[in-house]
C-alpha positions in Angstrom: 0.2 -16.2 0.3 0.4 -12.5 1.6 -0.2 -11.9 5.6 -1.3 -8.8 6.8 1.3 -7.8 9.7 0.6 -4.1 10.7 -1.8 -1.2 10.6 -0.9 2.3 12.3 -1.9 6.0 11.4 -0.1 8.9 11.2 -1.5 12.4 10.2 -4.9 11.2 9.0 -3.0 8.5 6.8 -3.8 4.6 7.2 -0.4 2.3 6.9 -0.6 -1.1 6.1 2.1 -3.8 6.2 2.0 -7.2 4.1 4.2 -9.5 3.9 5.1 -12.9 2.7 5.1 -16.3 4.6 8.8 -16.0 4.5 9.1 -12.3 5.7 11.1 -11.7 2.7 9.1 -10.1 0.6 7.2 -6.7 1.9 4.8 -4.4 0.8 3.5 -1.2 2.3 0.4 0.6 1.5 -0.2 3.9 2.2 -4.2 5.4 2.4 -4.3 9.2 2.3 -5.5 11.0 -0.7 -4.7 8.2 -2.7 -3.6 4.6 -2.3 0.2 4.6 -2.1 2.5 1.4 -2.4 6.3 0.6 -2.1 7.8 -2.5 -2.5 10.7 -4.4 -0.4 12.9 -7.5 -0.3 15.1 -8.6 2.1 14.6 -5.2 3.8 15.8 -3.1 0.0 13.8 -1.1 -1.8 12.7 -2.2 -5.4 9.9 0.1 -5.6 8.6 3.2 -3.8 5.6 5.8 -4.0 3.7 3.6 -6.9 -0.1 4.9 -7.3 -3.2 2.8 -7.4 -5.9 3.9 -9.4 -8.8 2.3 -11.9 -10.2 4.1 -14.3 -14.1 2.6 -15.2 -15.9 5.1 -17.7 -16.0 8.3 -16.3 -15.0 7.3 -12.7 -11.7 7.3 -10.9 -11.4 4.6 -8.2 -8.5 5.5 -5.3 -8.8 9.1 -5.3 -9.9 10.1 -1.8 -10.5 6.4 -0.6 -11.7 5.5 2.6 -10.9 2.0 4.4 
């Protein structure tokens, strides 16, 4: 299970910061443009600036989102 823990802005960007039960496992997602993610345990970096976007026919789903 995945708790949400923080939201905060900066520059017109929305932050949000979920973590596991156990705190060990983090993930941050960054709304701007596009819907950014990077990925932490025990506080290191496994992952950082991954993209999040679905492709359905002829439509692009993240680009530009709004939360």
């Amino acid at each position: 299970m995945v708790s949400v823990c923080n939201l905060f802005c900066v520059y017109g960007q929305k932050v949000y910061n979920l973590t596991s039960p156990d705190d060990r496992i983090r993930v941050e997602l960054t709304v701007s443009d596009g819907i950014y993610y990077d990925i932490f345990c025990d506080d290191r970096l496994l992952m950082d600036d991954g993209a999040l976007q679905l492709k359905i026919g002829n439509d692009v789903l993240g680009l530009n989102p709004r939360v």
